[in-house]
C-alpha positions in Angstrom: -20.9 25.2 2.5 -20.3 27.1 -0.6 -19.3 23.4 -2.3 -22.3 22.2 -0.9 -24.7 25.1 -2.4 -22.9 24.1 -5.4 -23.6 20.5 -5.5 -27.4 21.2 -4.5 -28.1 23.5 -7.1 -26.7 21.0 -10.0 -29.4 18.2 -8.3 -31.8 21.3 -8.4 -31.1 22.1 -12.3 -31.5 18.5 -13.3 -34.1 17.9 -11.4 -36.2 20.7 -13.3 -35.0 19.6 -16.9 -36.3 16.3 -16.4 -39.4 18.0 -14.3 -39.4 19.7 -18.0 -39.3 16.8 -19.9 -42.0 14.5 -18.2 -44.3 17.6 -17.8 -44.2 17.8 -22.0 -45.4 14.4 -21.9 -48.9 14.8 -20.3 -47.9 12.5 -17.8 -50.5 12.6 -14.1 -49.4 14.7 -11.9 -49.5 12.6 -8.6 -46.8 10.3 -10.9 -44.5 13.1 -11.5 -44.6 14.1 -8.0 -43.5 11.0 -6.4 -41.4 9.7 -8.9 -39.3 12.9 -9.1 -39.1 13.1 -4.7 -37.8 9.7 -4.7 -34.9 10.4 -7.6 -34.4 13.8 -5.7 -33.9 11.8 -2.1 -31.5 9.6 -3.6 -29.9 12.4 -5.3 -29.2 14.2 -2.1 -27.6 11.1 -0.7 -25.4 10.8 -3.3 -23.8 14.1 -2.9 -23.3 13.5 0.8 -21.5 10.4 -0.5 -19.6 12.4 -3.9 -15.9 13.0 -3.9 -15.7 16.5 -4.3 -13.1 18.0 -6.4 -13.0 19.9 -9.7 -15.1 21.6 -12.1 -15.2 18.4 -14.4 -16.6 16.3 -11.0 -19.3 18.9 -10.6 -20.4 19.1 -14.3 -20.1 15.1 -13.7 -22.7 15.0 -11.4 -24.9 17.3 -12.8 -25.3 14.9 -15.6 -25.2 12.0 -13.4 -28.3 13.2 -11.5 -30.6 13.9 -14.8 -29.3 10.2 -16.0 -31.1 8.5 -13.1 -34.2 10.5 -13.7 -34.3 9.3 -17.1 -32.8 5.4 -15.8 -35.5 5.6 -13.0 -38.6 7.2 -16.0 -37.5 3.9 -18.2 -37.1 1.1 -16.1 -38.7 1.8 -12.7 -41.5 4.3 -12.5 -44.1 4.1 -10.8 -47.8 4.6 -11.9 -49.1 5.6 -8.7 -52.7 6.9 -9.6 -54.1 3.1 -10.5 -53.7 2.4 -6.5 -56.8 5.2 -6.7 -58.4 5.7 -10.1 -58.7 1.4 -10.7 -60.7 -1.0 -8.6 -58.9 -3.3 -7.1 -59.8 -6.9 -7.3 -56.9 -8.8 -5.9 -57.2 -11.7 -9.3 -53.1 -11.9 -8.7 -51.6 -13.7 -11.6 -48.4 -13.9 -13.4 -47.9 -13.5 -17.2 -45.7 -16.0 -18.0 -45.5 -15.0 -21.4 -43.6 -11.6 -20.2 -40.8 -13.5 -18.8 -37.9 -15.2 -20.9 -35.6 -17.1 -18.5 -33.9 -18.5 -21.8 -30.3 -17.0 -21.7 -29.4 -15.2 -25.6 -32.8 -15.9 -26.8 -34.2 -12.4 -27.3 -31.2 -10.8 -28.3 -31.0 -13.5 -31.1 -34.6 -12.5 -31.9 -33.9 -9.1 -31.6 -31.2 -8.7 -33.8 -31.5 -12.0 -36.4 -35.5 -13.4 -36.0 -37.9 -12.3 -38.4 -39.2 -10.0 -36.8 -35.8 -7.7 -36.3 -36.2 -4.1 -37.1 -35.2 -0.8 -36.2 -36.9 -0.7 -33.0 -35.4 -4.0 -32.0 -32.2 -3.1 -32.6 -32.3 0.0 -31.2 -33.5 -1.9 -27.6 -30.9 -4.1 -27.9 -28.2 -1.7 -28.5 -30.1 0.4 -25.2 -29.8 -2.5 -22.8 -26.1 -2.9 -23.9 -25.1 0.6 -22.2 -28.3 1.3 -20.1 -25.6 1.1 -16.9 -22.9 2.3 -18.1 -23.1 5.5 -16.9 -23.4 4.2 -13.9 -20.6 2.2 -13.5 -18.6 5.0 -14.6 -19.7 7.5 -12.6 -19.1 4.8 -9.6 -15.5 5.0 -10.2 -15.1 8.2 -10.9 -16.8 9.5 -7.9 -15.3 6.9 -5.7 -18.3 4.7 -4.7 -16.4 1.8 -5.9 -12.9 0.5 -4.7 -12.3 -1.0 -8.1 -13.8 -2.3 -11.4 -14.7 -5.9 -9.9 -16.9 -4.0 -7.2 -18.4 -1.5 -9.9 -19.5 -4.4 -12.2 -21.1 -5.9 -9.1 -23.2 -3.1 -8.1 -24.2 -3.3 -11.7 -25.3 -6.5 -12.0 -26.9 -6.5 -8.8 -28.9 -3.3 -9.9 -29.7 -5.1 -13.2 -31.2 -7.9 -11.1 -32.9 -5.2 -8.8 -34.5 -4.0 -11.9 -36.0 -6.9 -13.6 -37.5 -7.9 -9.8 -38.8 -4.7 -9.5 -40.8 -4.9 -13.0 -41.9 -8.4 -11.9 -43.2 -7.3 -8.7 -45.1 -4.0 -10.8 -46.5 -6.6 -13.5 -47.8 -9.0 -10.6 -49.2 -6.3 -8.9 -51.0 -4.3 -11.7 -53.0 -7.6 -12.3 -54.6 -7.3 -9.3 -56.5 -4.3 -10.6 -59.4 -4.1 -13.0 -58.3 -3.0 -15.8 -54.2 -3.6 -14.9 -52.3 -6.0 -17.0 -48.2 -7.1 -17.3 -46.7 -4.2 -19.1 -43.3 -4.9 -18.7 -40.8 -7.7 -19.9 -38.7 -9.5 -17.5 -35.7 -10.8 -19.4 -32.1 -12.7 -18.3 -30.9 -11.2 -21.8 -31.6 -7.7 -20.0 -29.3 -8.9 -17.1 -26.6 -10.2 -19.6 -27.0 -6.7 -21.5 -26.8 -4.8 -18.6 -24.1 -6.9 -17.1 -21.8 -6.0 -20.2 -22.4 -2.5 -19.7 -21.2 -2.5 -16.7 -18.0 -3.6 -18.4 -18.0 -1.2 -20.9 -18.5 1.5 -18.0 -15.4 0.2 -16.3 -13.6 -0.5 -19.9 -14.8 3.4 -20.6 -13.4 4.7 -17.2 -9.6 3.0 -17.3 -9.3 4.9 -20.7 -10.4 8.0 -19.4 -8.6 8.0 -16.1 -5.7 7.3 -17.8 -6.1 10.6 -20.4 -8.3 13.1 -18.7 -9.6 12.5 -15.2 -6.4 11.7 -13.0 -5.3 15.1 -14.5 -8.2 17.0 -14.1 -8.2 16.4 -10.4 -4.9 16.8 -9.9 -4.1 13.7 -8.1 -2.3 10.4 -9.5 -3.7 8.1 -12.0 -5.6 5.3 -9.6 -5.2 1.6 -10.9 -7.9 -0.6 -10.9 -7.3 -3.7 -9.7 -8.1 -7.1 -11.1 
């Protein structure tokens, strides 16, 4: 129980720093509410599901909580007031010109077009370890057997994400005033894909040097 206390008041102290955060932002309120309940239901499951172990795990886990808050605030919030401050019209249509199904070509825009810059770069270089945290995290917390299941889960949460913003840009243009917002990219996918890779790449290193030791148990392969 005391573990448990423990674990709950790490998702509680996260939970307020990013509660912090989007509050400095002027964001609505009904946004913040929802958005931050979902991120805290799923952070509850996870620590049902969490290996528990050492200091290192908890302090882990603490920062593994406030990194979905911030994952979930970039890539899948929700706008919830527009369902009741815009009239709905139901004029469904999809912005073609928000989607890019053409593998390499905006991370060769990004980082060589014309129109490259620091923003550009910077997106580019944010895609390329968006997941991997997570992937890391995965392995070190045992949610994963091994790499080739961890870079699964990533890809398959890459492709969860670029769905989701394609189902958010088709349904804001059935309001008023609503309009695509979001870009749905394969070069996202490959980006994300790669972190995953990285995350795995990141945790073999570590395990090896630090986390094996820190939990007192033997260093765990991962196989290929």
């Amino acid at each position: 129980m005391k573990f448990f206390n423990t674990e709950v008041s790490l998702i509680l102290a996260a939970s307020l720093i990013y509660l912090f955060y989007i509050f400095s932002s002027g964001e609505v309120i009904l946004n913040i509410a929802l958005n931050w309940l979902f991120i805290l239901i799923v952070s509850l499951w996870i620590v049902r599901k969490t290996q528990r172990g050492c200091i290192f795990l908890k302090s882990l886990l603490f920062f593994f909580i406030l990194y979905l808050h911030l994952l979930h605030n970039v890539v899948t919030y929700i706008n919830f007031d527009h369902f009741f401050t815009q009239k709905y019209v139901g004029d469904f249509f999809i912005d073609i010109t928000k989607i890019n199904f053409i593998p390499f070509d905006t991370i060769s825009n990004n980082l060589f077009g014309a129109t490259v810059a620091p923003a550009t770069i910077v997106q580019t270089v944010g895609n390329l370890i968006l997941l991997t945290p997570l992937t890391f995290c995965l392995l070190t917390f045992k949610h994963s057997k091994n790499g080739f299941v961890a870079m699964y889960i990533t890809f398959f949460t890459s492709l969860f994400i670029e769905s989701f913003q394609f189902l958010q840009n088709y349904v804001a243009t059935s309001f008023e005033y609503g309009e695509a917002y979001r870009s749905v990219d394969i070069d996202d996918i490959i980006l994300n894909s790669l972190s995953g890779i990285i995350g795995v790449i990141l945790f073999k290193i570590m395990n090896g040097k630090f986390i094996s030791k820190l939990n007192k148990v033997p260093e765990t392969d991962i196989p290929y």
